[in-house]
MIVO-345890 format. One record per residue: residue in three letters; x, y, z of N, C-alpha, C in turn. Coordinates in pm, whole numbers, plus 50000, padded with zeros to 5 digits. Each point is the difference from the previous one (the first is absolute). Layout:
BEGIN
alaXYZXYZXYZ ...
// end
This chain:
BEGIN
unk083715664346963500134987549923500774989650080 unk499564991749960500834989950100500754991749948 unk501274997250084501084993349919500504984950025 unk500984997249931500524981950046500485001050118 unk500585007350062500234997650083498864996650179 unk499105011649964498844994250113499354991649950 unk499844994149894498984992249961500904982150022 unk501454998849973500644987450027500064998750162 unk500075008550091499625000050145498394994050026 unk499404997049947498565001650018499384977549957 unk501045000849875499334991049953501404989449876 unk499614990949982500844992649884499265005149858 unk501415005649951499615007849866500344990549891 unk498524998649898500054986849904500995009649863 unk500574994649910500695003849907499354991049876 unk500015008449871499074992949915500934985649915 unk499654991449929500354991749944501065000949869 unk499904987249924500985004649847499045011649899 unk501125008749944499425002449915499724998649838 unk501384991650003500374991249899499014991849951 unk499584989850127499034984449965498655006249989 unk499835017950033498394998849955500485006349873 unk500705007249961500125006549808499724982849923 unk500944991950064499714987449912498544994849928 unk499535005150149498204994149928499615012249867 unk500545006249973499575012049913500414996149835 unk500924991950018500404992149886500195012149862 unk501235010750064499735014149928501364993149862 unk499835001749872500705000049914500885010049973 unk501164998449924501305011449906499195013449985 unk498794996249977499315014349927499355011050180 unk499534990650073499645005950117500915004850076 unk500954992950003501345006650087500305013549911 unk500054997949823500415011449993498865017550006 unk498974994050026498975008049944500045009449857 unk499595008650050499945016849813501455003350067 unk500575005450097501285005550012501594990749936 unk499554988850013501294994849992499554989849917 unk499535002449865499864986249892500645001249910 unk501045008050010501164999549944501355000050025 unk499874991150132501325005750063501164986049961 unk501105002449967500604984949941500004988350082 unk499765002750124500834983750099498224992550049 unk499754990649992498714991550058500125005750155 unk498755002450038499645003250129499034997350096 unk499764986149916499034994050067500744994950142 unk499434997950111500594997750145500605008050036 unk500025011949905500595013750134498764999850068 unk499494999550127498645000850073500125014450036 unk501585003950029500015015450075499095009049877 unk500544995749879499535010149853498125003450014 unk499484987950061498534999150026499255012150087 unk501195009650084499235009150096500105008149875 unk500485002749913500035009949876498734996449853 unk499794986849945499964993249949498354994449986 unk499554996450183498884994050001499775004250158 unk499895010450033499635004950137498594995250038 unk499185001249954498844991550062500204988650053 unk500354986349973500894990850053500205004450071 unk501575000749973500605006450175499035006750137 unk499395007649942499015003950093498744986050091 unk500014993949883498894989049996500344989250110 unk501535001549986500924989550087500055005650145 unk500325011150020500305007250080498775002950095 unk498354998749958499265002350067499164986050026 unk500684987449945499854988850058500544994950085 unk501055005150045500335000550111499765005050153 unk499955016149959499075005150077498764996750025 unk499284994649960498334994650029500034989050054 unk501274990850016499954992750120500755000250098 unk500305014249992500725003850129501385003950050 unk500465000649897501955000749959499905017050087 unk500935002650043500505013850107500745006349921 unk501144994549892500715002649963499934995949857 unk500165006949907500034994949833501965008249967 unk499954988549908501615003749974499415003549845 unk501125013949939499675002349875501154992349926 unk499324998349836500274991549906501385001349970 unk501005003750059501385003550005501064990750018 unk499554986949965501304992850057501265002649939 unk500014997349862501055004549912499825015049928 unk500075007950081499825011349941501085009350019 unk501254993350003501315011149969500524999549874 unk500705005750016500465002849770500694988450011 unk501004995750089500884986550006498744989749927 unk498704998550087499354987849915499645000249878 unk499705011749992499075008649881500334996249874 unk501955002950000500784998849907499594985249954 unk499804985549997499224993349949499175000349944 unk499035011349953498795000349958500485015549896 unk501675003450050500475012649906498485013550065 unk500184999950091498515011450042501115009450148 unk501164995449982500445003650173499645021649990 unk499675004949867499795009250031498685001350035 unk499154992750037498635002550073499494993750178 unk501634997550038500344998650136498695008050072 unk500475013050013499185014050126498734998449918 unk499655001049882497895001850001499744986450020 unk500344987650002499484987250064499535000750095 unk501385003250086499585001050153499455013250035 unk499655009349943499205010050045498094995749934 unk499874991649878498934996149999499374989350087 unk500854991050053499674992050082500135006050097 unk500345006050081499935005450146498635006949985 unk499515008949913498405005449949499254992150007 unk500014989749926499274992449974499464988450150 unk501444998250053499524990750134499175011850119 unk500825015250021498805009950088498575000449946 unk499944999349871498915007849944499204990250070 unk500064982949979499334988550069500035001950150 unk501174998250066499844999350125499265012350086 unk500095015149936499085007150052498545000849988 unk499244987749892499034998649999499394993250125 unk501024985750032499624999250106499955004850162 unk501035005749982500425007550130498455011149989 unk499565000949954498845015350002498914987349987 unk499934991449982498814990550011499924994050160 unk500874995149997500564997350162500925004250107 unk499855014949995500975010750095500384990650149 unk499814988650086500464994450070500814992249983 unk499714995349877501574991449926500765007949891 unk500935006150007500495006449933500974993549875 unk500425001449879500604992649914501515003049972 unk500954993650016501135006449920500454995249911 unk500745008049907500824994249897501435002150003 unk500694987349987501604993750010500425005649853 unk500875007249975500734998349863500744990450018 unk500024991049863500724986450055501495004849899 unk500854994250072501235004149956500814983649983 unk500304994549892500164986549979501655000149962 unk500614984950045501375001449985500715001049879 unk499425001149892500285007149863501094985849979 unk500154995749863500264988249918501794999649968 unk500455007950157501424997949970500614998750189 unk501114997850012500595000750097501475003450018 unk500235009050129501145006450032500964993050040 unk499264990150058501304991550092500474987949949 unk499314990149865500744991249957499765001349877 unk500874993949958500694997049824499004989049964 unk499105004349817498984994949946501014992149930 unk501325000750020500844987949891500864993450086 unk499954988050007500814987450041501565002050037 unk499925008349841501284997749960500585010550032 unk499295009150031500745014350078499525003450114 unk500624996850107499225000850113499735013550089 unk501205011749923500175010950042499465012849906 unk498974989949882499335008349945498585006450064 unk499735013949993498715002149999499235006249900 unk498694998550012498975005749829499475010350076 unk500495001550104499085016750074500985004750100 unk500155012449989500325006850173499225007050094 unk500575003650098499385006550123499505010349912 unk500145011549922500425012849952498474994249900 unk500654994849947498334998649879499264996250033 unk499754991650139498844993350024498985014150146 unk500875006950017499915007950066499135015749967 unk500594999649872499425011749889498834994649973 unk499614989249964499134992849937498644998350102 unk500154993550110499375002750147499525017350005 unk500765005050003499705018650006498595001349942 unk500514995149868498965003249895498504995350055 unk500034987749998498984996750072499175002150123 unk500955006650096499315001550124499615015649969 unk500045007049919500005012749966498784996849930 unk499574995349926498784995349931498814998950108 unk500264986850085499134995750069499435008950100 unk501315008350023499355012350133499585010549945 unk499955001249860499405010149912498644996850023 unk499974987749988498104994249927499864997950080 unk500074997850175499385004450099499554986050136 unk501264991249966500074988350073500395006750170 unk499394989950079500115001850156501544997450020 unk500244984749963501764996850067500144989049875 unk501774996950012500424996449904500024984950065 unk499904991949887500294984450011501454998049949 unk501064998350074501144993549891500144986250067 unk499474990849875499684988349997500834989949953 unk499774983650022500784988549907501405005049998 unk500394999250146501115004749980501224985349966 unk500245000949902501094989450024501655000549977 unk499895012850025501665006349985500305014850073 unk500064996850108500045013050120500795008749921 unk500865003549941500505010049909499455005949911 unk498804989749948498875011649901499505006450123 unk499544995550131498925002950085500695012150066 unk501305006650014500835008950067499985007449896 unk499925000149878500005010449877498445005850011 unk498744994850030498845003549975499715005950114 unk500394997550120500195006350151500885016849982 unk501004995849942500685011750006499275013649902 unk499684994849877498845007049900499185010050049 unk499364989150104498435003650035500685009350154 unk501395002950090500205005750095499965013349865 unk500855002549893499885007449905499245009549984 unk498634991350006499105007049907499575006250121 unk499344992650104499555007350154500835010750032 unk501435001350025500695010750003499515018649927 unk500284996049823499815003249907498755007449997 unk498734990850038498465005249989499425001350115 unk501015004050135499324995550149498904993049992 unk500234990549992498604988050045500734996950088 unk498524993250041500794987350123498884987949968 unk500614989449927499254989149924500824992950055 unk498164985950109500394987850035500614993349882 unk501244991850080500164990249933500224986550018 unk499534989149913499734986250043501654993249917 unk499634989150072501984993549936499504985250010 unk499884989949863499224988550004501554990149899 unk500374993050083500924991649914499574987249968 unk500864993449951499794982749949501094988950038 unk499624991750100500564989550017499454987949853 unk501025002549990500094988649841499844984850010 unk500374999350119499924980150005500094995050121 unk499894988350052500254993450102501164999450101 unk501075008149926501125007050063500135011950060 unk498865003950040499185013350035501165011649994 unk500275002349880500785008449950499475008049878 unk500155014950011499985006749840501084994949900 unk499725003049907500324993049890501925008849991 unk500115011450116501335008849941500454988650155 unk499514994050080500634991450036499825001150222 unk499095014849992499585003150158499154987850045 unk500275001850149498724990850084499325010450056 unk499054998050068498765007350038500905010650088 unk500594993350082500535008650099500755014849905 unk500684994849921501065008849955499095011049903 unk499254995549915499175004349955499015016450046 unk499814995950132499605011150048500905006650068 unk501215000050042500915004650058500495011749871 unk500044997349898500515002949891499035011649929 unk498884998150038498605006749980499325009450122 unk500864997250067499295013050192500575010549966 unk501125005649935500745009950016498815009249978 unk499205004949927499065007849966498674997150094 unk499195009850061498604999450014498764990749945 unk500044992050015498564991349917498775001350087 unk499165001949893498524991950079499384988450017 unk501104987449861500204990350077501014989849891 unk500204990550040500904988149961498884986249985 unk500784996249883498994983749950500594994949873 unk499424995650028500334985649895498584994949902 unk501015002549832498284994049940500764995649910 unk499114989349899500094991449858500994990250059 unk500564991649873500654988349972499554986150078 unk499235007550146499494983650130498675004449968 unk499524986650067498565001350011499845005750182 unk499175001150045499824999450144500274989150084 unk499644996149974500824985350081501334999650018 unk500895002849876501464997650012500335014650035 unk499295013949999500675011650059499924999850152 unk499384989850082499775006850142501064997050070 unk500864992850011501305002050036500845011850062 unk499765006749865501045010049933499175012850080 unk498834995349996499435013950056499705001950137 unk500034986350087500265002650131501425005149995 unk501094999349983501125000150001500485014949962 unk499045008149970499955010349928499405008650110 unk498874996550022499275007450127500764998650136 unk500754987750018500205003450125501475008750031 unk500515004549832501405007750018499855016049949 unk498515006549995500155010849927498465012250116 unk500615010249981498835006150070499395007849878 unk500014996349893499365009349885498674987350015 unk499085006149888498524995449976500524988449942 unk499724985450001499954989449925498564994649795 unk500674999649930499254995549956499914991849938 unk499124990949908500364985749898498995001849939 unk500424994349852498584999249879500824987549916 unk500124985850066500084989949921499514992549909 unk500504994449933499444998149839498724985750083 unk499475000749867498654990250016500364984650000 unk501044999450073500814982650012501445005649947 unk500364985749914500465001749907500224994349883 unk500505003049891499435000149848499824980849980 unk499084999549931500504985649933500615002049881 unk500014987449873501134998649956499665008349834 unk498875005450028499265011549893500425013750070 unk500294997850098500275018850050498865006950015 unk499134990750044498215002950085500254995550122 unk499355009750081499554998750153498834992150021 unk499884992350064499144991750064499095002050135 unk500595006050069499865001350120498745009049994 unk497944992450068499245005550013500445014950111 unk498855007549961499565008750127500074996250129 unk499564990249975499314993550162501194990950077 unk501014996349913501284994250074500685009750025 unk500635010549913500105009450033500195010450110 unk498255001950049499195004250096500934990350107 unk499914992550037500414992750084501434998950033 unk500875001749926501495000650001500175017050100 unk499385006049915499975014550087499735002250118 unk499114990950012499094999450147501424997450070 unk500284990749956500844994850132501535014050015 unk500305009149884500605010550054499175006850098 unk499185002949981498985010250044499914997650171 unk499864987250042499734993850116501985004050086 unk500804997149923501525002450078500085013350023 unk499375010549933499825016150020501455003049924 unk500444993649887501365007949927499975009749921 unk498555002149991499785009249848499105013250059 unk500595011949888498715009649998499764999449880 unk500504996749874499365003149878500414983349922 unk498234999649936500374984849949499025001149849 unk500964994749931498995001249849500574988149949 unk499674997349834500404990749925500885005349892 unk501104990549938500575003249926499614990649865 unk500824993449921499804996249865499024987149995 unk499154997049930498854992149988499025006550089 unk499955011450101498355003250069499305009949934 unk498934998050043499185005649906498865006350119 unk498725004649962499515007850081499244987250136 unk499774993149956499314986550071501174998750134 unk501215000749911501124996150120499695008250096 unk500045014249967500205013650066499044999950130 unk498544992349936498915002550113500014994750085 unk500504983049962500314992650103500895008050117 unk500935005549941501405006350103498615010750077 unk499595007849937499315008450062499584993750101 unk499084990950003499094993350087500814994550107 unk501194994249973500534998250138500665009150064 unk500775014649942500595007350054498975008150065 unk499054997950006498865008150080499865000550124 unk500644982550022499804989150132501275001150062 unk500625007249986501275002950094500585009650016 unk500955000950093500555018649999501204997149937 unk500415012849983501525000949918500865002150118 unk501374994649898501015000050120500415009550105 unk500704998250085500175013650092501695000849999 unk500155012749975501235006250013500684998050148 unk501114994649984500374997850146500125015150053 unk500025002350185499915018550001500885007549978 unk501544988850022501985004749998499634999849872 unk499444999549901500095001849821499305012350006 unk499385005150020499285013549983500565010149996 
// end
């Protein structure tokens, strides 16, 4: 069988789009989110999307192989908020581990369709591991600046849970994604050394943060540089940057990124960015073109879309990552 690792030597590996902005077109109601299992459960659950790999799996599947059919390498499963920390909003945090064990099923069951349709392109699936709706390193109150609503310890347990799920249901490597508080991102790192320990695996893993603004800083307050300095201590298969920029405003950050790290580079930037509805604008085909011009500096091996793309985006990326090689590992990094 063949793995990420000979296959990112070979070629620029596409990563699939939102999975958020395609559930939207599905226009699923209170009653669909909850399906026959949960139509009685007390708290509204409409916009749990994670609840949907349980809920409305066809979808998910539906999403997941629109991607693949224009060419995505990589599908991330429906996991963004899928630790009990998020859960607890929706009062479900005890259905943390079968989420992410139905979605990790659910994204192989797809991606091995295509992988056996097209044994030269092989498919993987990312458990996506998302920065969960709290943070370690700053205070959610003004007025207490030395308060926190999470620790290392719970956010850590909570991570477990999940990566224990995902490597149950049979994901290739982990995504810990949107990172915007390197202290959640060292709790989900440490988890997942855990679980590999624990279950001898040895599961790639990807490390994708968020420069928040024009101050090319995460939001706990790193610059690019520090960022990955902070993030090498462990083995990766690679380092990147996705959401909050569009492509245009991430390339900066991502030369700056490539030329300080010998791990795999990657980016899946949002589709522009939002107008004043919190819709993406940004065609395919501009898009297409913003990428191009990564593609041409050689900074990247793995390039997808993040919030507003959709499968149109994806093909475009396909179509140009075809037309170039992926980056090269300097040989003192090897």
């Amino acid at each position: 069988m063949s793995n990420i690792y000979s296959e990112i030597q070979k070629r620029i590996l596409v990563l699939d789009g939102a999975m958020g902005t395609m559930l939207q077109e599905y226009n699923f109601s209170e009653e669909d989110f909850r399906g026959e299992r949960f139509k009685d459960h007390p708290s509204p659950l409409k916009g749990n999307n994670d609840l949907l790999s349980i809920t409305q799996p066809e979808a998910i599947k539906e999403v997941h192989r629109k991607y693949l059919e224009v060419g995505a390498d990589i599908i991330e499963t429906n996991t963004f908020s899928g630790t009990s920390i998020a859960m607890e909003d929706y009062s479900l945090e005890h259905l943390a581990y079968e989420l992410n064990y139905e979605s990790a099923k659910i994204a192989k069951e797809v991606a091995n369709e295509f992988t056996a349709k097209e044994p030269h392109k092989p498919r993987f699936v990312a458990g996506a591991i998302g920065p969960t709706n709290r943070t370690a390193s700053l205070s959610p109150d003004v007025n207490k600046p030395e308060y926190r609503a999470v620790t290392f310890e719970d956010l850590r347990k909570a991570y477990k849970e999940q990566v224990e799920g995902l490597v149950a249901g049979g994901v290739d490597l982990l995504l810990v994604e949107t990172i915007f508080d390197t202290l959640n991102a060292k709790a989900a790192l440490f988890a997942i050394d855990e679980v590999k320990e624990e279950r001898n695996v040895d599961i790639p893993i990807m490390v994708s943060g968020t420069i928040t603004d024009a101050s090319g800083r995460t939001l706990s307050g790193q610059t690019v540089e520090a960022f990955l300095i902070s993030m090498s201590h462990i083995p990766l298969l690679s380092v990147g940057f996705n959401c909050a920029l569009g492509a245009e405003q991430l390339q900066p950050y991502l030369k700056r990124l490539s030329n300080n790290t010998s791990f795999y580079t990657s980016a899946y930037p949002n589709a522009g960015l939002p107008n004043a509805f919190g819709e993406y604008d940004q065609s395919p085909e501009e898009m297409k073109t913003l990428i191009e011009d990564y593609l041409k500096d050689g900074i990247l091996n793995i390039i997808g879309g993040c919030c507003g793309t959709t499968p149109q985006h994806i093909k475009g990326i396909v179509e140009v990552a075809e037309k170039y090689q992926p980056r090269q590992l300097k040989v003192a990094d090897l």
